[in-house]
Backbone as a chain_set.jsonl record, in Angstrom:
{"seq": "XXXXXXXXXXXXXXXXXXXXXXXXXXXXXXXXXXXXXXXXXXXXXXXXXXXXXXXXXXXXXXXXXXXXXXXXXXXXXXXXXXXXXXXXXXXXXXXXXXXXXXXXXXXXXXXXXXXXXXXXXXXXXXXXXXXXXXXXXXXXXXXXXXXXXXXXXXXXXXXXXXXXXXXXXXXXXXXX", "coords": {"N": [[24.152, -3.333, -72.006], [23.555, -5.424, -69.61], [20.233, -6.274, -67.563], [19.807, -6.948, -63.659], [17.187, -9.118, -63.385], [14.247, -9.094, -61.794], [13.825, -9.229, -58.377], [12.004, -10.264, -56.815], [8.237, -10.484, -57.74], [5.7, -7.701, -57.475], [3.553, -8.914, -56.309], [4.082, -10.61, -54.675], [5.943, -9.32, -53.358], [4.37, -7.774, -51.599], [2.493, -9.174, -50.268], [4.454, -10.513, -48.631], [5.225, -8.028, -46.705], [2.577, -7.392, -46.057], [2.136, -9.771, -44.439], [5.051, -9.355, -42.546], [4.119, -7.036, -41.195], [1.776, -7.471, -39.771], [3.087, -9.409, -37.979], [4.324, -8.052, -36.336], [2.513, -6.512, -35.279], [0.934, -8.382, -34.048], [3.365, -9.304, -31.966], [3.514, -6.925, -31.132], [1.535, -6.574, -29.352], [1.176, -8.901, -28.398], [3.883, -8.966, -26.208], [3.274, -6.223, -25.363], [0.708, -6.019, -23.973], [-1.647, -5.566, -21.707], [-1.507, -6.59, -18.171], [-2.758, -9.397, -18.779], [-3.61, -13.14, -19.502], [-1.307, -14.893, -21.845], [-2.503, -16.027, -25.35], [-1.703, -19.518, -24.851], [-1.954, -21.899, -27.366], [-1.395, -20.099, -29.432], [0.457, -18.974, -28.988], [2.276, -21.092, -29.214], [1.88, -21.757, -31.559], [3.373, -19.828, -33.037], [5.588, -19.314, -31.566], [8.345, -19.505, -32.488], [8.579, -17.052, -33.932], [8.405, -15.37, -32.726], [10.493, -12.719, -31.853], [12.344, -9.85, -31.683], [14.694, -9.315, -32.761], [15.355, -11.059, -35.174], [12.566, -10.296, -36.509], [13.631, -7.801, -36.824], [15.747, -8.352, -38.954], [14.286, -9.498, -41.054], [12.905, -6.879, -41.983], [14.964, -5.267, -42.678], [16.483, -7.085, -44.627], [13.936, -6.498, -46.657], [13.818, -4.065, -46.638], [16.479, -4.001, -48.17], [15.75, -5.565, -50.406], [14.032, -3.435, -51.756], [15.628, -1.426, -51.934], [17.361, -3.233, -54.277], [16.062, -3.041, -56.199], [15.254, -0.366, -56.691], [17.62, 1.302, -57.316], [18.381, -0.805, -59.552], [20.985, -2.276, -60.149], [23.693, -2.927, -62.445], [24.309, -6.418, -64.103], [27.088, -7.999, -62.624], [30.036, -8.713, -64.615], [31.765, -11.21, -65.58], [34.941, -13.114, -63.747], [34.643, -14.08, -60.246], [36.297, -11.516, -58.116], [39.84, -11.517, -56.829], [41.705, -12.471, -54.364], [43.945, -10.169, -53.329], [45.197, -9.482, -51.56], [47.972, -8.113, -49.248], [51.416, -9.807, -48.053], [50.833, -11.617, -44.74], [48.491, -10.737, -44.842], [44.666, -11.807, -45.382], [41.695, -11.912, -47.038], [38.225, -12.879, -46.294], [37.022, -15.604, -47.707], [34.241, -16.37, -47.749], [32.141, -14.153, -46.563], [30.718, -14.523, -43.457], [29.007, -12.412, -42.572], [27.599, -11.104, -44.322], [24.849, -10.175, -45.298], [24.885, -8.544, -42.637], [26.771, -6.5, -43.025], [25.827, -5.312, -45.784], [23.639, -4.084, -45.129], [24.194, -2.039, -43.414], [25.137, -0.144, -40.807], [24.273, 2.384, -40.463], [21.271, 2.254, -41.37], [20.898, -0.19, -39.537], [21.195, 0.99, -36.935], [18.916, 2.758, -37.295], [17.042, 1.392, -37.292], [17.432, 0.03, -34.521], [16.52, 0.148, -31.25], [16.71, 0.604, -27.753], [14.024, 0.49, -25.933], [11.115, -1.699, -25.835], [9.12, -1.251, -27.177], [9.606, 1.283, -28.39], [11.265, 0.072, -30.334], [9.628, -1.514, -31.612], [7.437, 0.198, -32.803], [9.348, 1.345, -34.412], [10.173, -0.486, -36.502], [7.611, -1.128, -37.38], [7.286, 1.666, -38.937], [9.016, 1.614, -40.368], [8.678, -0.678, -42.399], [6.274, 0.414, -43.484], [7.321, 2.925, -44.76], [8.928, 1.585, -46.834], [10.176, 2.778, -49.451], [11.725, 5.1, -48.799], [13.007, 4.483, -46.533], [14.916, 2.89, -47.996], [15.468, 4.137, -49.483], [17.244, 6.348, -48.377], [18.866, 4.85, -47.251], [20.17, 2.705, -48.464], [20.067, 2.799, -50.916], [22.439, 4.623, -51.964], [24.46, 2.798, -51.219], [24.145, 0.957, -52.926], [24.543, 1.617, -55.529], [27.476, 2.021, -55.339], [27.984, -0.355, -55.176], [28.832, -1.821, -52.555], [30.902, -1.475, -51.315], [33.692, -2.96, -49.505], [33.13, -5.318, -48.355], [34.293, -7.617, -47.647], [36.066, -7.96, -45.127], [39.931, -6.79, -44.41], [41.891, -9.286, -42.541], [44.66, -10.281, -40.22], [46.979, -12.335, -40.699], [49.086, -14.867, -39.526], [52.109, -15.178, -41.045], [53.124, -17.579, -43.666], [54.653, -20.439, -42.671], [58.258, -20.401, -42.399], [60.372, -23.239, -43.881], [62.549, -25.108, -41.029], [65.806, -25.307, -41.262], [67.529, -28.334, -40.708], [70.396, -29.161, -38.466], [72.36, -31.628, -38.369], [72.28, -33.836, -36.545], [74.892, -35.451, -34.008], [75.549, -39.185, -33.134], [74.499, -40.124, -29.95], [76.773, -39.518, -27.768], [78.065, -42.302, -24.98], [79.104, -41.27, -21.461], [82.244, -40.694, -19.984], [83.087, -42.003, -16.457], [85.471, -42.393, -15.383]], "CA": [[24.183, -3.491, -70.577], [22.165, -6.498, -69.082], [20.175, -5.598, -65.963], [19.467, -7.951, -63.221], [16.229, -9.99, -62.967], [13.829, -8.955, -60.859], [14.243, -10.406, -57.522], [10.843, -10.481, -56.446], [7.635, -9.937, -58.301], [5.039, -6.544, -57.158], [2.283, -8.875, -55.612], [4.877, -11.267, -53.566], [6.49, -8.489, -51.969], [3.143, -6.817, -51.013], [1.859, -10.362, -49.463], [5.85, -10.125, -47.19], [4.635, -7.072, -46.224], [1.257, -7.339, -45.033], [2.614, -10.764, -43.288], [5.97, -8.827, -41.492], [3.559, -6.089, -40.363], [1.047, -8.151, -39.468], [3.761, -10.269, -37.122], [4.942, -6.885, -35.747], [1.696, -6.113, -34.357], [1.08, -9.608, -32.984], [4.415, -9.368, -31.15], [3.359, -5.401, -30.172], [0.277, -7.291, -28.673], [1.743, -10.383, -26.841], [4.78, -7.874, -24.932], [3.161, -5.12, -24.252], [-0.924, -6.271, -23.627], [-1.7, -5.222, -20.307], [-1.909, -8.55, -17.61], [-3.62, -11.088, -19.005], [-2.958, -14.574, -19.873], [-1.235, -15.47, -23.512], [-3.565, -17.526, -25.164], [-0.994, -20.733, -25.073], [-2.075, -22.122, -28.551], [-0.961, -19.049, -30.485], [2.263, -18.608, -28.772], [2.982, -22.344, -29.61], [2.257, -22.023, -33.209], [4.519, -18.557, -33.85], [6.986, -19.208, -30.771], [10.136, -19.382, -33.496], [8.871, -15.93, -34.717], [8.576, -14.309, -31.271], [12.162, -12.586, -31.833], [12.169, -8.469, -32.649], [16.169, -9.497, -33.551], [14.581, -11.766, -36.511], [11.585, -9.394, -37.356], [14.469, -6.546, -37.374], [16.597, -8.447, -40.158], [13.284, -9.396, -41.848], [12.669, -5.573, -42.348], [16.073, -4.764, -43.616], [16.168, -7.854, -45.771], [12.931, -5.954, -47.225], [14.298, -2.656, -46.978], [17.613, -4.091, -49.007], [15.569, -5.753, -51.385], [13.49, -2.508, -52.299], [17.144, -0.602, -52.512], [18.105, -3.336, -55.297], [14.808, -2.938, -57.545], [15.375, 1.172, -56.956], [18.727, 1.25, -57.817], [18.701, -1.584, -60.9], [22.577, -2.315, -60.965], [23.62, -3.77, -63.929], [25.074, -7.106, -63.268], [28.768, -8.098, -62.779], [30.44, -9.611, -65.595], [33.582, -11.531, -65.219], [35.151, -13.803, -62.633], [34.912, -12.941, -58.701], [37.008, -10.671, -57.587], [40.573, -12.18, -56.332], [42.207, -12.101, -53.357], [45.068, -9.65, -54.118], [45.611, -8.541, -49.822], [49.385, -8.398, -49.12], [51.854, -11.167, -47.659], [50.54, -11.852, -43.85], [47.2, -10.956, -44.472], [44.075, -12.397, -45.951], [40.267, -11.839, -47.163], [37.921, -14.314, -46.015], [36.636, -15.947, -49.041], [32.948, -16.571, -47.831], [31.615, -12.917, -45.425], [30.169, -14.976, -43.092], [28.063, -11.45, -42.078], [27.197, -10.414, -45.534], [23.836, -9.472, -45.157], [25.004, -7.397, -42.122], [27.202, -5.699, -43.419], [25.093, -4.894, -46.711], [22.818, -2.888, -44.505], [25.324, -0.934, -42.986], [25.298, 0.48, -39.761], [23.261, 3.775, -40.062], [19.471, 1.523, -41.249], [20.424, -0.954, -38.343], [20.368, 1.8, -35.913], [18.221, 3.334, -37.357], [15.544, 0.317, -36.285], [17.168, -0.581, -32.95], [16.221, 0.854, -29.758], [16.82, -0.407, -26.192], [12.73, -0.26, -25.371], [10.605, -3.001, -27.115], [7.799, -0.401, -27.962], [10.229, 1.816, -29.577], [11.664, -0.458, -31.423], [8.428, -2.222, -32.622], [7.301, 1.462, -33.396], [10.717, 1.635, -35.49], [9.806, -1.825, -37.333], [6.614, -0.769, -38.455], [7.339, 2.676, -39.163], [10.175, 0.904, -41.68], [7.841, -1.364, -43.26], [5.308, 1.501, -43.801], [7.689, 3.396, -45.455], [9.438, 0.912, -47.817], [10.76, 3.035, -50.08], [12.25, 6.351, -47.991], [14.341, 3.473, -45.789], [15.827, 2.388, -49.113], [16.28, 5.315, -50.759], [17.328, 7.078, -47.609], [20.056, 4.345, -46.378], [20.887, 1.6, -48.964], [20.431, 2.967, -52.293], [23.785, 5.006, -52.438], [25.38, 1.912, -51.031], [23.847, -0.378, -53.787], [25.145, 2.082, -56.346], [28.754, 1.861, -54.989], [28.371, -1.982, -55.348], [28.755, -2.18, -51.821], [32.781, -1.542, -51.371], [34.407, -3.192, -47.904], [32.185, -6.304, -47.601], [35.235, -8.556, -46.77], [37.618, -7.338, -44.397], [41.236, -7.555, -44.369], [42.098, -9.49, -41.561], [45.561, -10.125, -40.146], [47.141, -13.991, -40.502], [50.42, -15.663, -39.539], [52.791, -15.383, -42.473], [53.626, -18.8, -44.113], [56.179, -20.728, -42.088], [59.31, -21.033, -43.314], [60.541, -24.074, -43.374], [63.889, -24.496, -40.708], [67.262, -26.369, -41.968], [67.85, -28.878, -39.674], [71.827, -29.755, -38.859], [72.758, -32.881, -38.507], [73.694, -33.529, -35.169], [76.078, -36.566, -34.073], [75.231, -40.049, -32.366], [75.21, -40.106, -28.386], [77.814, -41.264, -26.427], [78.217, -42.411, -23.449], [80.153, -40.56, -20.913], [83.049, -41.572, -19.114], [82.595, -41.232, -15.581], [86.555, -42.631, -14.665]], "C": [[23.051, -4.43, -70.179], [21.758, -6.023, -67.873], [19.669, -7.328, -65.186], [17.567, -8.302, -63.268], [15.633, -8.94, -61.812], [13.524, -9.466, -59.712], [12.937, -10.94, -57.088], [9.345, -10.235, -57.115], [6.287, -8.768, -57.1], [4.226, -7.276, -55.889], [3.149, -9.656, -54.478], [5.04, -10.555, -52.336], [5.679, -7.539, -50.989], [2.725, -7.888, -49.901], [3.406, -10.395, -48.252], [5.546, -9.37, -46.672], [4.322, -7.218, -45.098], [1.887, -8.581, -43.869], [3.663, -10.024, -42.324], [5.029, -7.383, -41.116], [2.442, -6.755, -39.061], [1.694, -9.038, -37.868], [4.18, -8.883, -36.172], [3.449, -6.326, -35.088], [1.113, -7.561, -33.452], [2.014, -9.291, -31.837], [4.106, -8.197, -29.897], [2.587, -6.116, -29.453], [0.248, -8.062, -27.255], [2.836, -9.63, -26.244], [4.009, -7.145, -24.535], [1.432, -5.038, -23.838], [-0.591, -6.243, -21.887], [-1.815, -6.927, -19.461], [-2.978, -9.007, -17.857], [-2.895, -12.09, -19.314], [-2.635, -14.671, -21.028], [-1.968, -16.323, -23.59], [-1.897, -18.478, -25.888], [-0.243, -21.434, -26.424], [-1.628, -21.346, -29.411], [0.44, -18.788, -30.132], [2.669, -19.915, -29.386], [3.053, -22.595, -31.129], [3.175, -21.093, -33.937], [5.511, -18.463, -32.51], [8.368, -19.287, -31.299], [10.124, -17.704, -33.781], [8.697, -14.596, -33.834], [9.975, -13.996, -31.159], [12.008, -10.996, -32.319], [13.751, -8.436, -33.166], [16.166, -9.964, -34.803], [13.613, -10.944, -37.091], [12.516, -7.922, -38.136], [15.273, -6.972, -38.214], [15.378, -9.276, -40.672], [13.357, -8.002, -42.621], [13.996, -4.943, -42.579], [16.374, -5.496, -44.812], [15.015, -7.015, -46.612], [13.158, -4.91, -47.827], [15.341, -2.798, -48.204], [17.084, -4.968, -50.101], [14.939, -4.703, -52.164], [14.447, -1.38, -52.686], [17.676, -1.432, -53.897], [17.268, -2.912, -56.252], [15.631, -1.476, -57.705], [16.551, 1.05, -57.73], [19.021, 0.496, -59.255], [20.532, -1.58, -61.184], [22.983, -3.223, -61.75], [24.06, -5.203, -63.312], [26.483, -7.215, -63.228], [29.21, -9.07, -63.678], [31.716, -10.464, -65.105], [33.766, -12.711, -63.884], [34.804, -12.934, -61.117], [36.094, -12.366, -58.254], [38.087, -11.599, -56.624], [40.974, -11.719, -54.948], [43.641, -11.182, -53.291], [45.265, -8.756, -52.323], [47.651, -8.597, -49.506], [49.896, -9.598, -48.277], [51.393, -10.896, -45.761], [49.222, -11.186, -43.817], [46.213, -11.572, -45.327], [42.82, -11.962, -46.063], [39.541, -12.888, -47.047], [36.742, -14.354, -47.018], [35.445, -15.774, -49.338], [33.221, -15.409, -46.679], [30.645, -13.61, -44.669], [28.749, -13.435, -42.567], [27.833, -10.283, -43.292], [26.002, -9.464, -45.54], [23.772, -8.113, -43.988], [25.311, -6.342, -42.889], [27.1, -4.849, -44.676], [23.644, -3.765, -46.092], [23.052, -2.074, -43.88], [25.173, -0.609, -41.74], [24.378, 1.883, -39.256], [21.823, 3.316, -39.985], [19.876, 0.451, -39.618], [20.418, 0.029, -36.854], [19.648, 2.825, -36.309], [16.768, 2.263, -36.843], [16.062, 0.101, -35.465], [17.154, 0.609, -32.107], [16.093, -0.017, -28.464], [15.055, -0.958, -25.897], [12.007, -0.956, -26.441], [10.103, -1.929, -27.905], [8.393, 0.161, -28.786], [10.131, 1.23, -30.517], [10.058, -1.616, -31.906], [7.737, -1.049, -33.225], [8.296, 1.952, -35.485], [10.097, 1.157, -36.739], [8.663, -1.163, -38.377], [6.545, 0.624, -39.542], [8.396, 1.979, -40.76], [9.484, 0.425, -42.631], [6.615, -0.273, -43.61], [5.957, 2.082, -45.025], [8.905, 2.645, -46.256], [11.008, 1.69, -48.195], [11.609, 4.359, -49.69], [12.672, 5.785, -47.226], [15.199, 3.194, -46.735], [16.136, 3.397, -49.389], [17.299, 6.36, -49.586], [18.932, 6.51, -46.83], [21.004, 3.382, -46.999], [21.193, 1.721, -50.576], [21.593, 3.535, -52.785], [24.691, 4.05, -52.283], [24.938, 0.891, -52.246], [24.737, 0.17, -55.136], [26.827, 1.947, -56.566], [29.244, 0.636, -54.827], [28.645, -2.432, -53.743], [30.198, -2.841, -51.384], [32.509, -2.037, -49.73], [33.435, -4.074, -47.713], [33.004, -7.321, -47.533], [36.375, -8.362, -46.312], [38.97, -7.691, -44.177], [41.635, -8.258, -43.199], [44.097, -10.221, -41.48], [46.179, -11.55, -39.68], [48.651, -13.796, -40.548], [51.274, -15.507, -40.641], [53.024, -16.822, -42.43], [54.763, -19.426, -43.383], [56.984, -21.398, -42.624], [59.865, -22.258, -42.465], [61.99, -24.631, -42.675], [65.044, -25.525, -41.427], [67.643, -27.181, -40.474], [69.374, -29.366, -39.59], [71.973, -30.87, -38.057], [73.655, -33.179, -37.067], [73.796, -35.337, -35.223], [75.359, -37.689, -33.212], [75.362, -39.726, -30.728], [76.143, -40.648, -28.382], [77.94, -40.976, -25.253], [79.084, -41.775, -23.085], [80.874, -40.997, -19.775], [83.313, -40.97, -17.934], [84.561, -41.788, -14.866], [87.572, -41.606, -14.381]], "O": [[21.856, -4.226, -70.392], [22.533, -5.452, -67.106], [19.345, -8.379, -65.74], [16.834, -7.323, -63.125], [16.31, -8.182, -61.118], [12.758, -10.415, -59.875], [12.839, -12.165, -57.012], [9.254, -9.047, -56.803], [6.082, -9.186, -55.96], [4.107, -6.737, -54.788], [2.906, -9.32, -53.319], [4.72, -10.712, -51.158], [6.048, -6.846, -50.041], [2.623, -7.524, -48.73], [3.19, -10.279, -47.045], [5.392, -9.806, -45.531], [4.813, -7.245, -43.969], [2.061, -8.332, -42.677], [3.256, -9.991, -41.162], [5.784, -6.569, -40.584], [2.404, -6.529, -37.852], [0.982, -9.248, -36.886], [4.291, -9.189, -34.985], [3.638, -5.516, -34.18], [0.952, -7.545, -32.232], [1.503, -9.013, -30.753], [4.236, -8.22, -28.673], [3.268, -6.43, -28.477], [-0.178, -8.04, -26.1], [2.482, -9.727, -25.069], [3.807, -7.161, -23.321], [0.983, -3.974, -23.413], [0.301, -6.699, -21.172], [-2.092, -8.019, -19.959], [-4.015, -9.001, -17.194], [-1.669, -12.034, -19.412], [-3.631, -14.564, -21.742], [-2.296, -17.171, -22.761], [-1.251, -18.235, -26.907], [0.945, -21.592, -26.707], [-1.363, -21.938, -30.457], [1.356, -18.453, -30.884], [3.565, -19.775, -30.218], [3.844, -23.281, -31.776], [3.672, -21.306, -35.043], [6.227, -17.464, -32.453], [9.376, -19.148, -30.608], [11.163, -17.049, -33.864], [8.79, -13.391, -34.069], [10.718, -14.742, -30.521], [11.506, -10.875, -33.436], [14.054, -7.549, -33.963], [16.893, -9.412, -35.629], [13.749, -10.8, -38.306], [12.361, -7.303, -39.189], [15.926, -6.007, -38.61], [15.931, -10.376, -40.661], [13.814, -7.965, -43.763], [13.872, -3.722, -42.67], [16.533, -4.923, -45.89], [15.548, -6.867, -47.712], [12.934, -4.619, -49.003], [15.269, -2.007, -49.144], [17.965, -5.241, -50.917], [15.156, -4.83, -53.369], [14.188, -0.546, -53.554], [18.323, -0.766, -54.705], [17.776, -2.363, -57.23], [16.479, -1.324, -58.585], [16.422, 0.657, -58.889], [19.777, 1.036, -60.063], [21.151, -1.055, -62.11], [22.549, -4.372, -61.672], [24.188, -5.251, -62.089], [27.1, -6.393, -63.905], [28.811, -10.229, -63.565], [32.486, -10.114, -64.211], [32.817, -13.073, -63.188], [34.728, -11.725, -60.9], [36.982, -13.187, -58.023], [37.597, -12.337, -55.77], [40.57, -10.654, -54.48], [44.592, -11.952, -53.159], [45.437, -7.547, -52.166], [48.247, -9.622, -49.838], [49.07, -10.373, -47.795], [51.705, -9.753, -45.428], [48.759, -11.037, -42.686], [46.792, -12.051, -46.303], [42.516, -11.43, -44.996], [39.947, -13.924, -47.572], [35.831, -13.54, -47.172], [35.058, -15.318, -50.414], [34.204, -15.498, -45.944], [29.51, -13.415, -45.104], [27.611, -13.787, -42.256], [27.873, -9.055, -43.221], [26.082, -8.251, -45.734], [23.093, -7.094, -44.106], [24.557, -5.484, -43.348], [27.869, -3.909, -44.877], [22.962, -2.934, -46.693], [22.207, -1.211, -43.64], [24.732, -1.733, -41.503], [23.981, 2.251, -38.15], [21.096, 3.646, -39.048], [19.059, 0.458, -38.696], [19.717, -0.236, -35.877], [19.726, 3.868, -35.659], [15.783, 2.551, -36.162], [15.16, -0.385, -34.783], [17.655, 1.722, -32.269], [15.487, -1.075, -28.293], [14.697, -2.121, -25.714], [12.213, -0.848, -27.649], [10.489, -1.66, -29.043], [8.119, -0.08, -29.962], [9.353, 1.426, -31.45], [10.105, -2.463, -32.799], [7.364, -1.301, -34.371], [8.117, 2.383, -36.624], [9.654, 1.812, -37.682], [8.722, -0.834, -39.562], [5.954, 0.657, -40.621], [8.154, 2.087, -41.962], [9.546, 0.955, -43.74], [5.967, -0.865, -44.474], [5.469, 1.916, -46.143], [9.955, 3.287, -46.254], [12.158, 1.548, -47.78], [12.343, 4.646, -50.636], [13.144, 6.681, -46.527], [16.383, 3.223, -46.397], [17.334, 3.604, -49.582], [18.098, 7.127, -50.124], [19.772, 7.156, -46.203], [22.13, 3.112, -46.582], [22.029, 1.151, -51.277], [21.971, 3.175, -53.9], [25.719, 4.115, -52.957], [25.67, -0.093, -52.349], [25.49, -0.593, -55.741], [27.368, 1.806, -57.663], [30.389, 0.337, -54.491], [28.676, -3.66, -53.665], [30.558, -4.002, -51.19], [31.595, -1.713, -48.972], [32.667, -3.737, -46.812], [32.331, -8.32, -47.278], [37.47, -8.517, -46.853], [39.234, -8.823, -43.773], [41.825, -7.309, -42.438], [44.69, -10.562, -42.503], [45.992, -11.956, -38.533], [49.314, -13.004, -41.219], [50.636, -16.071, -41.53], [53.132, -17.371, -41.334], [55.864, -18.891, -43.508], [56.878, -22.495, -43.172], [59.918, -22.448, -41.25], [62.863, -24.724, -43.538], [64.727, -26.493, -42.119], [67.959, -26.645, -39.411], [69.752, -29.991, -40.58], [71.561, -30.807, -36.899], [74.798, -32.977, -36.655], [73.23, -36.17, -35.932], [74.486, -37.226, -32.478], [76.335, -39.087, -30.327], [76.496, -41.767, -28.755], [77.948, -39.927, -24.609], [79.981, -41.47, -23.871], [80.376, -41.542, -18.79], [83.682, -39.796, -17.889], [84.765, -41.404, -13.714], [88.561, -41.889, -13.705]]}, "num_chains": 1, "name": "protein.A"}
């Protein structure tokens, strides 16, 4: 049995970390700091990473890389998996929402919440605990290979093509 590669090495994913915690208390900082002025200069150099929609698929990206280490699934041998859906429907080849749907539905609400604070509460609370988000939400799904990540969806059947008959020259019509 070959296993996969390790995706990341120990000290990398410690230095992601400290940086996505690190950005998660910035952010706590600049929303919810009582009135004062942003200083300008600092918003202008991390204004791409002012986003808790981006910090929150940071910290599942994180979470779902610490579910593959745990887990170790062997790799997949063989060609990819065909398209074998019945006649009028289809699987779409590329999951354009892969990574969603690899984190499933229970970890992403489990970090969102309507108020910021919560949910920057959530964030960090996630990244704190690494390994009890993974083991808690993604590791049974990593085990199960991660069934239903391209949905059947429902297409046109093939159009047949019609027989055309042969119709006759005009003619003129006689108006006498």
């Amino acid at each position: 049995m070959k296993l996969t590669p390790p995706i990341v090495n120990q000290h990398r994913l410690a230095r992601v970390l400290l940086w996505a915690r690190t950005m998660l208390v910035w952010v706590a900082l600049f929303t919810l700091a009582p009135k004062g002025r942003p200083d300008r200069r600092r918003f202008r150099q991390r204004h791409h990473l002012f986003s808790l929609e981006w910090l929150c698929r940071l910290v599942g990206v994180l979470i779902f890389v610490r579910a593959v280490e745990i887990a170790r699934p062997p790799a997949r041998p063989g060609p990819p998996p065909r398209d074998a859906s019945p006649i009028g429907f289809h699987r779409r080849l590329r999951a354009r929402a892969l990574m969603r749907a690899s984190l499933g539905s229970r970890l992403r609400a489990a970090l969102r919440h309507r108020d910021p604070r919560e949910r920057i509460v959530r964030l960090l609370a996630a990244v704190g605990d690494l390994d009890g988000y993974a083991r808690r939400y993604l590791v049974p799904r990593v085990l199960r290979r991660f069934t239903r990540l391209r949905a059947i969806i429902i297409a046109a059947p093939p159009a047949c093509a019609l027989a055309c008959q042969i119709t006759s020259a005009p003619i003129a019509a006689d108006s006498s």
